[in-house]
N, C-alpha and C positions, 0 to 999 in steps of 0.2 A: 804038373808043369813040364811032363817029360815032351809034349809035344807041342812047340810054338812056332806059330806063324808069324813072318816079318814080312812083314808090306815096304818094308824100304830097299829099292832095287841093289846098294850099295853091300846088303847083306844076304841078296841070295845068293844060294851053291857056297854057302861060308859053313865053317866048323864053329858053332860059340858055346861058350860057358854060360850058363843060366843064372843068377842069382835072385834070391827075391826076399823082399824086409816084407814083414809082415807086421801089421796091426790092428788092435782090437779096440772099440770104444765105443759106450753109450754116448747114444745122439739123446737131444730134449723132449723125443719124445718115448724116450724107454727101448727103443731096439737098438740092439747089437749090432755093428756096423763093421765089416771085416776090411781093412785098406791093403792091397797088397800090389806094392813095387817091383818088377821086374826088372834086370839089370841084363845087359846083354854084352859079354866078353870075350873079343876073339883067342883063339888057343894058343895063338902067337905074337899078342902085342898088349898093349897096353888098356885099365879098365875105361871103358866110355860109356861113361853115365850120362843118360837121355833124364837129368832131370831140366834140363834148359826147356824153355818152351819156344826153341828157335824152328822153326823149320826148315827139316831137311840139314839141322847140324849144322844152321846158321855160323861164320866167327864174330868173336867178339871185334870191337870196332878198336882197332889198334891205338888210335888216338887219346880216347879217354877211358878205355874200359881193359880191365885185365883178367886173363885167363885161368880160371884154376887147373889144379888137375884133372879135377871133376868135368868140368868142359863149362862150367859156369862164369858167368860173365859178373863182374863185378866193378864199378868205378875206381879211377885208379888213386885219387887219394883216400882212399879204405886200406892201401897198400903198409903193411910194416906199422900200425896207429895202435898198436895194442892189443884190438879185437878180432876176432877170429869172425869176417865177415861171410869168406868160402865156407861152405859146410864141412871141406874136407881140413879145413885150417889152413890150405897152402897159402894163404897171404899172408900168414904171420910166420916164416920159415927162416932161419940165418941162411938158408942158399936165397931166397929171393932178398932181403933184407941188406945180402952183403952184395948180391948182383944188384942192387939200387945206388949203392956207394953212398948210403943214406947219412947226412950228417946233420945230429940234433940241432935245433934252435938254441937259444940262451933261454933257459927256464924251463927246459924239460928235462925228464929222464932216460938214458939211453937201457932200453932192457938186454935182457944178457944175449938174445940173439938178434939185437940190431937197430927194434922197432923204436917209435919215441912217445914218449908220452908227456902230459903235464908234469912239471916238476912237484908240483903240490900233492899229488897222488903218492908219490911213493912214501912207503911206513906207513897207511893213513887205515893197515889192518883189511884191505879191496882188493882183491888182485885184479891188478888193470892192465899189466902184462900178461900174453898170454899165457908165457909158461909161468908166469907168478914172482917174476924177481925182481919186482918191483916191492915185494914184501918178503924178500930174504932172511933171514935168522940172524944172520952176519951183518947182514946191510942197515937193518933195523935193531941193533942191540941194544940202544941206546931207547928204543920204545917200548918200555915194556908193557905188557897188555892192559885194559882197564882194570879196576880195582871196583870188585861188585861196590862199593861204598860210594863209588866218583859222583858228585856232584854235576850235572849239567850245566850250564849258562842258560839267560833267559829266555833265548830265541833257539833253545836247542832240544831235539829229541835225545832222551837215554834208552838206547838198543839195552835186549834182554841182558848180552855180556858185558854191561858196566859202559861200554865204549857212547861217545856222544857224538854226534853228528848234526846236521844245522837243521833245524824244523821244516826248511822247505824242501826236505830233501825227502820229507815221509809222503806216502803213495805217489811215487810221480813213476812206478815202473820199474826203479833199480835199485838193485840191493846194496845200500851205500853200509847199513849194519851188516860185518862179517856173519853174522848169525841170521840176517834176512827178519830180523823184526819189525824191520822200518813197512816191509811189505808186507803185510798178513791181511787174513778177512775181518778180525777183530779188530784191528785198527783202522780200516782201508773201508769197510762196509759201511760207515755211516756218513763218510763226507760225500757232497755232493756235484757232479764234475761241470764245468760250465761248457755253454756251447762251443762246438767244432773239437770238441776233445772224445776221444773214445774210452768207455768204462771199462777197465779191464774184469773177468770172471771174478779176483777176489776184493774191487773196489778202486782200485786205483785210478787217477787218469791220466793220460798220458796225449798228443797231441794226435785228431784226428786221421793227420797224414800220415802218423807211423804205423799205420792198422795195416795190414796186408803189405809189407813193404819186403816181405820173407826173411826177417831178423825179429828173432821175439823183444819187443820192447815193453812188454808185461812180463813182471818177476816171474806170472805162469806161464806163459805163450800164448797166454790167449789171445792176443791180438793178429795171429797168425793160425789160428783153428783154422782146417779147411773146411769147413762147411760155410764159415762164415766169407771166407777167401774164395770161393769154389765159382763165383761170377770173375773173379779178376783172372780166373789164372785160363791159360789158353793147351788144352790137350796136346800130347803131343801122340802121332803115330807109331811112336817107340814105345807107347808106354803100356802092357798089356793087364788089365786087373781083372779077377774075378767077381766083381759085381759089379752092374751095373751103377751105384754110388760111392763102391771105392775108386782111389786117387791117391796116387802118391804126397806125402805128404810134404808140406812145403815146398811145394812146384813155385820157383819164382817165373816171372813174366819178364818182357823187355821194361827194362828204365828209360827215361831219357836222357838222351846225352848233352850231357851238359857241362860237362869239363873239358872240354877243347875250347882253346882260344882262354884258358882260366889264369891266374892270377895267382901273387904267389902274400900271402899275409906280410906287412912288413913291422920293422916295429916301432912302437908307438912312438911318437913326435916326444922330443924332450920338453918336459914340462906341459904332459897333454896325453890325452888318450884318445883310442877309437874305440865305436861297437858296430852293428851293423845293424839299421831295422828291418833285415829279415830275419834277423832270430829270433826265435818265441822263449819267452818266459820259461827259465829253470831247462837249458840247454845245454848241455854237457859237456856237448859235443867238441874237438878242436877246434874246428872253425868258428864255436860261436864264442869258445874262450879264448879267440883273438892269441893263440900259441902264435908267433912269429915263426915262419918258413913253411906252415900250412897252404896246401894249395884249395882254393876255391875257385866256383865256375865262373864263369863267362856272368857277364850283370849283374855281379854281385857288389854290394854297397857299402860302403863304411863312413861316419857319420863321426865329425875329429869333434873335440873341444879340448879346454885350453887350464889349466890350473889357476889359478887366482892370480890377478898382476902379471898376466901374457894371453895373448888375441890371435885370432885366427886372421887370413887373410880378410880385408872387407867381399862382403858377398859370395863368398866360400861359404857352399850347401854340402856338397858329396862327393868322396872319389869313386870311382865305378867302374868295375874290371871290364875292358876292351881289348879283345885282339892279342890277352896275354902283356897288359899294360893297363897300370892307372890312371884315368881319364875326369878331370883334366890333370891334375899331378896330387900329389901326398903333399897333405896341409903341415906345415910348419908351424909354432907357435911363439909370436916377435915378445918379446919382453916391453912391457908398457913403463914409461917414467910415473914415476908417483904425481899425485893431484897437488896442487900448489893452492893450498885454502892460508890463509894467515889472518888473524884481528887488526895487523897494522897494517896491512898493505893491501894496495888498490890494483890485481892480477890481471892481463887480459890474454887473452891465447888464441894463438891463430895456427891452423894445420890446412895446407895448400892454401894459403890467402881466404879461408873463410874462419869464421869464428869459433871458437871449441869452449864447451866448459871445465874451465881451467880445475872445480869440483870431483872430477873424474879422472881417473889415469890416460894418460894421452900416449897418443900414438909418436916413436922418432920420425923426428926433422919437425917436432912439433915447436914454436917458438914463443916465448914468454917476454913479456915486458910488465913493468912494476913501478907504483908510484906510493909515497907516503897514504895513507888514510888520514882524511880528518880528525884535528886534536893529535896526531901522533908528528915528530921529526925524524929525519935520517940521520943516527947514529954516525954513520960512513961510508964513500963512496964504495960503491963495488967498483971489481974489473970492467963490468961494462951492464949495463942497465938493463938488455935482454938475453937471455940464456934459451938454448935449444934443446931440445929431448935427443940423446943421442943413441947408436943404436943399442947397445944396451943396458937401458934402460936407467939412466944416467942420465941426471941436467949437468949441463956443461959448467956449470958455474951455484955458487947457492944466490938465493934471493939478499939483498941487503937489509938490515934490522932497521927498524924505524921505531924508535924511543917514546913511549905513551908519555902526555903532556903529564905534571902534576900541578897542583895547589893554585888553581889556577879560578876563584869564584866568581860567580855571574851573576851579583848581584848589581840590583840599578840604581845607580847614581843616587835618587828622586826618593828612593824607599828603603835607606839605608838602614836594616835595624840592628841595633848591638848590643841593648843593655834590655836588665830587667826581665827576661824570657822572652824576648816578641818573637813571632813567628818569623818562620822565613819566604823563601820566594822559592817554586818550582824551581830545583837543579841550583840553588843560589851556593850549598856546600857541599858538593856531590859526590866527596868522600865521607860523609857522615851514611854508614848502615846502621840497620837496625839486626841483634840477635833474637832468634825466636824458637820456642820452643811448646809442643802439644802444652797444655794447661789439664786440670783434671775436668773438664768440660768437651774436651776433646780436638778443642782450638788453638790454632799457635797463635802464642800470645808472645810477645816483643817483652824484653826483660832486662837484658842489658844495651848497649852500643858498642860501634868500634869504629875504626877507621881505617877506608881501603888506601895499602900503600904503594901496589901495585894490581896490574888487570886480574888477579888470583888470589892475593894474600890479606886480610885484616890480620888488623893489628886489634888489640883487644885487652883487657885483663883475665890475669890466669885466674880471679877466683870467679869468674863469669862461668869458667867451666871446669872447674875444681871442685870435687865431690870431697868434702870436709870428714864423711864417715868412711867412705872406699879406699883417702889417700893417694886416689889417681885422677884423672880427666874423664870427663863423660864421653860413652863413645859419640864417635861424629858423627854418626847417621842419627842422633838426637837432635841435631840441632838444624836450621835454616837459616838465610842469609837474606836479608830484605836490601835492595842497592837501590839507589837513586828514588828511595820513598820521601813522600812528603805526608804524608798520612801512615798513624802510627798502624791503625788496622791492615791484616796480612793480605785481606782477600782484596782491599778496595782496589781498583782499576785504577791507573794511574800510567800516564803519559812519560815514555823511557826508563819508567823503573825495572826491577830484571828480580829473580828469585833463585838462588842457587841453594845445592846442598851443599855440605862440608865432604872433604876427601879425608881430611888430616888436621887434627890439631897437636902444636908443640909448646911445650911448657919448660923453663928452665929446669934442669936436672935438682936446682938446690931449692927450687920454691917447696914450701911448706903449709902454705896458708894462712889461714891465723895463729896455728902453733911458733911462726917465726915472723910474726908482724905485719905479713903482708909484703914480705921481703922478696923482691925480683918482682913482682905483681905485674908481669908481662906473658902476653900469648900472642899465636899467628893461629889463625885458621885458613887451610888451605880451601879453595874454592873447587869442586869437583869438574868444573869447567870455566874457563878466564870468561872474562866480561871485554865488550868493546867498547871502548875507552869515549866517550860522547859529550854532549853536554850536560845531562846529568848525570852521568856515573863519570869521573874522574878522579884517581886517585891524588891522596896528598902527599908532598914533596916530605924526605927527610934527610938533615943536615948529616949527610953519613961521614966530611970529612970537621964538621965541628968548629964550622967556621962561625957561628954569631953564639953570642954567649949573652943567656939574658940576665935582663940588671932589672931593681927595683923598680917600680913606675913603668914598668912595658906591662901591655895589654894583649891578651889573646884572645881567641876565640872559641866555645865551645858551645856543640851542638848537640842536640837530643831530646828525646821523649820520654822524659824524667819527671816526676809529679810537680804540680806548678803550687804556689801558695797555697791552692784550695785541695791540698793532698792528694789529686790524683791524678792519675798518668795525663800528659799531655795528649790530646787526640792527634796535631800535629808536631813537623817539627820545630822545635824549637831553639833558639842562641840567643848567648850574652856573652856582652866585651868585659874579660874578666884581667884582674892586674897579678901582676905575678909575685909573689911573697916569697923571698928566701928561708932556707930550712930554719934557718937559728931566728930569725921574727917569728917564724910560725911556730916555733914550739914554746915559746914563752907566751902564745896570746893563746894559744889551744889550751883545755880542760887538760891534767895531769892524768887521766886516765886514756888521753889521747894521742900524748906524747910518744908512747912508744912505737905507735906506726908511722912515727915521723922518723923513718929508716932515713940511713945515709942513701939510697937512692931515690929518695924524694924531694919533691919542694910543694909547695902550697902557692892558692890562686881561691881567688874571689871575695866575696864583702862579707862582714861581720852581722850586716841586716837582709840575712837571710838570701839574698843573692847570689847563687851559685849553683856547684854541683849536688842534685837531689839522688835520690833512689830512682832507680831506674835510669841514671848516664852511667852508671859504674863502667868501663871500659872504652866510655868515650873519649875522643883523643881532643885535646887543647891545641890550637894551631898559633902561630906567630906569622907575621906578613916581613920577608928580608926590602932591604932597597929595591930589588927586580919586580916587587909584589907580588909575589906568590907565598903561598900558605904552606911553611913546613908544621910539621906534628913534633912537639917535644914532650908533650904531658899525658900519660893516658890516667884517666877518672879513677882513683883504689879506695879508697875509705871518704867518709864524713862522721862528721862529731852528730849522735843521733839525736832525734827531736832539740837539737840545738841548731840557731843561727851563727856559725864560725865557717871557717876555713874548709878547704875538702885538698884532700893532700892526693897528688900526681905522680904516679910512679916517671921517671926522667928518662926518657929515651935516648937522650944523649950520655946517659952514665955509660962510662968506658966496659962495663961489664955486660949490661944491658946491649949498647948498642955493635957487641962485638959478638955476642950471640945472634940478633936480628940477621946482623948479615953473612952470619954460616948458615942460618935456620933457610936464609931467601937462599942462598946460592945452589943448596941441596934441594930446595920444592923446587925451585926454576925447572930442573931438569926434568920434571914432570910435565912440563907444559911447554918444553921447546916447539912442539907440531902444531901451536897453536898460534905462535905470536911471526 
């Protein structure tokens, strides 16, 4: 090498310095392949390395590309990002770093001479700083290294040194395990890479386009071999080798320019995020993790959406970097008012004068108006009848309550029936449910009754669902709620009936069962979703401030699917007008082994000739008609004297203790079901 020829006019009659790298390597097909670089240094200035494949010592394009010392051209947001993209490292230097006046985003780390990185990299055992101080000793004392024993998560790879890292992170090119486990031939060699991706030598894949890009993007370089690189790269006249198929190694070629006129990352819209559909899958990169204050090129894309309960503008597709500007602007995300659904009220919604599904979260200056529904009344006036979506995300007003009808029966005139078990008429007591529950057959079978006393709540007896050997209440996912049936069967089809499960059921803290007579013998099950309140399902009224008080010779009404004379269940349902019997009558005409479930919070109802409450009404409710004719509830079904025709004794819903419980028990479920009414 004592003697070299320069063909470039710039360097004749000069004095230079010789240098030359030297390399040796098996090709695929068994010969030895000598590569050797020549470097050429004047005696009096500074080194210039002919690895560029510019001609004639092209300059780099000031605009978007920057200069190494090397004389290598590189893009200039590569500048100060951690990685040493110059081969000679001068893009990641505190003189250039600090000549940038470079100031991190919010979520990155600043390294110790300047550059920035993700904030999530640092400690994470990678050094993604170039001089590594992103994994400090000092900075990181608080991580101390894996523990060969560490556990992974489910979606996680465990590197040889205990350390975990996330599964999509094995073979894609970089060595996310300090230890370089994630990358090997043993793990890398058997997956298979889909099209437009390149295999790296020891299995990996990584993305087409980063093959020959003169940055090793394989753990090994192999995506940067030159033989495989040896069409892309363009000779330069500088460059002098001893054989005909050597070539300096990683010869880059011109890029394109494409960061002029570029764009600066901004950050993400509150309540909302971007990505860009030009990033590929498991891309590292800063601009594809959307770091705020990254600069990217010219037509580049970003693609907003919105968190749950806030909307992007209407017909908002993309912002798109123009001219060093977002085109058309950076999407914002409006906060939507909540959807206005209710059981009592009749909603309509209007945004710009056309119509909206009041169902849906609406957009502000959206306008609402409200009317009772059918069978329900308005409580009271509101401030003013329509309310508007405001802009955040706030109705200007709440909707007004509208009070579901109660006790209110539909029977006809012409077909009155009341006595003896007759049947009744479609929706004739449309607070009368049925309780049901699997049978050992596999069928829910109808076992006790109850009565609904609001759109959510039965009313019932606690031994309907009082387990006598457990000492507690069944759970409520046992049991089901049959409404506005007229047919005792669960599956029959039938016109406005409704099927719910249980959410909740409450039982007095003192009931006991029959260890205490059937004492309190009151329950509510709560309805897992309200019912709307119609012509057959309505609930019945109850006297909560205690205004009628019933006296001998008054008649009510009880309804169910309780065996009829001929012992067995009623197929429909069924009522009789039954008379009401005060405590102290009823315990002198009942059996003495009867008497004791004639608790102070009962009274008795119905005939001595076997007319009354059977097996199967146990928790059915007794209704009374006031002057206004509506049907309150004061009796729910607790005991009957067995295989005997007498009396069937009714736990009192108006007892002071009874019904002061009912209405702490409602006031607490209520608020499970304000979204609904």
């Amino acid at each position: 090498l004592s003697s070299v020829s320069v063909v470039e006019p710039e360097w004749e009659g000069r004095v230079v310095r010789v240098r030359a790298c030297v390399k040796v390597e098996m090709n695929k097909t068994g010969l030895f392949v000598l590569y050797v670089a020549v470097f050429l240094e004047p005696i009096s200035g500074s080194l210039l390395n002919f690895i560029m494949p510019r001609n004639k010592r092209e300059t780099c394009n000031p605009n978007d590309e920057f200069t190494c010392v090397s004389g290598q051209c590189i893009q200039t947001f590569n500048i100060c990002d951690g990685t040493k993209e110059c081969f000679d490292g001068s893009d990641e230097t505190r003189v250039v770093c600090q000549r940038l006046n470079i100031t991190c985003p919010s979520r990155t780390f600043k390294c110790a001479y300047g550059a920035c990185i993700d904030g999530d990299k640092v400690c994470d055992r990678v050094k993604d700083c170039a001089d590594g101080s992103d994994e400090d000793t000092k900075l990181c004392v608080d991580s101390p290294p894996p523990s060969s024993t560490t556990s992974c998560g489910k979606h996680e790879f465990r590197c040889n040194s205990g350390q975990c890292t996330s599964a999509f992170n094995v073979c894609d090119g970089f060595k996310h395990c300090s230890d370089g486990s994630d990358e090997t031939s043993s793990i890398c060699s058997s997956i298979s890479c889909p099209k437009l991706t390149f295999r790296c030598n020891y299995g990996a894949c990584i993305s087409n386009e980063l093959k020959c890009n003169f940055k090793a993007d394989c753990a090994d370089g192999s995506d940067e071999d030159v033989t495989l690189c040896q069409n892309s790269l363009t000779p330069s006249s500088n460059i002098v080798t001893t054989t005909t198929t050597a070539r300096s190694p990683q010869i880059p070629y011109p890029l394109p320019s494409t960061l002029k006129g570029g764009c600066t990352l901004p950050e993400p819209p509150e309540n909302g995020r971007y990505s860009s559909p030009l990033c590929q899958s498991g891309d590292n990169s800063a601009t594809c993790r959307q770091i705020p204050g990254t600069i990217v090129p010219k037509n580049w894309l970003l693609s907003f959406a919105c968190n749950r309960g806030y909307v992007l503008p209407e017909n908002y597709i993309y912002a798109v970097c123009l001219d060093g500007k977002w085109s058309p602007y950076l999407a914002t995300c409006t906060k939507l008012c909540p959807k206005l659904t209710s059981l009592s009220l009749r909603v309509t919604c209007k945004f710009q004068g056309a119509d909206v599904d009041c169902n849906e979260p609406m957009m502000p200056k959206t306008t609402a108006k409200a009317e009772c529904n059918v069978n329900y009344n308005r409580e009271y006036s509101p401030r003013g009848f329509a309310i508007e979506c405001q802009e955040d995300g706030r109705w200007s007003d709440h909707l007004f309550y509208c009070r579901p009808d109660c006790g209110r029966a539909n029977y006809k005139n012409d077909e009155l029936l009341i006595s003896n078990g007759s049947s009744t008429e479609y929706g004739e007591y449309p607070w009368a449910v049925g309780l049901y529950k699997i049978n050992i057959t596999g069928q829910y079978e109808q076992f006790c009754g109850g009565t609904l006393i609001s759109p959510h709540l039965v009313l019932t007896a606690a031994h309907c669902v009082y387990n006598e050997y457990t000492r507690k209440t069944d759970p409520a996912s046992e049991f089901k709620i049959g409404l506005g049936k007229y047919y005792r069967e669960w599956d029959k089809a039938e016109i406005g009936a409704e099927k719910r499960d249980v959410r909740e059921i409450m039982v007095p803290d003192l009931y006991e069962g029959r260890k205490s007579s059937y004492a309190l013998d009151v329950a509510l099950m709560d309805l897992a979703v309200s019912v709307r309140v119609t012509t057959y399902i309505m609930p019945a009224c109850i006297d909560w401030e205690y205004k009628f008080l019933l006296t001998p010779g008054m008649y009510g009404t009880l309804t169910g699917f309780g065996k009829t004379e001929k012992e067995e269940p009623s197929p429909v349902l069924l009522t009789a007008s039954l008379p009401y019997i005060e405590r102290r009558e009823c315990r002198e005409k009942v059996p003495g082994s009867f008497q004791r479930f004639i608790t102070p919070d009962k009274f008795c109802a119905g005939f001595q000739n076997g007319t009354g409450a059977r097996k199967g009404d146990s928790g059915s409710g007794l209704t009374f008609i006031h002057k206004d004719g509506l049907h309150r509830v004061y009796g729910v079904v607790s005991s009957t004297v067995k295989d005997q025709n007498s009396y069937a004794a009714y736990t009192n819903v108006t007892n002071v203790e009874i019904l002061q419980w009912l209405d702490s028990q409602q006031r607490k479920l209520d608020s499970f079901h304000l979204h609904e009414s």
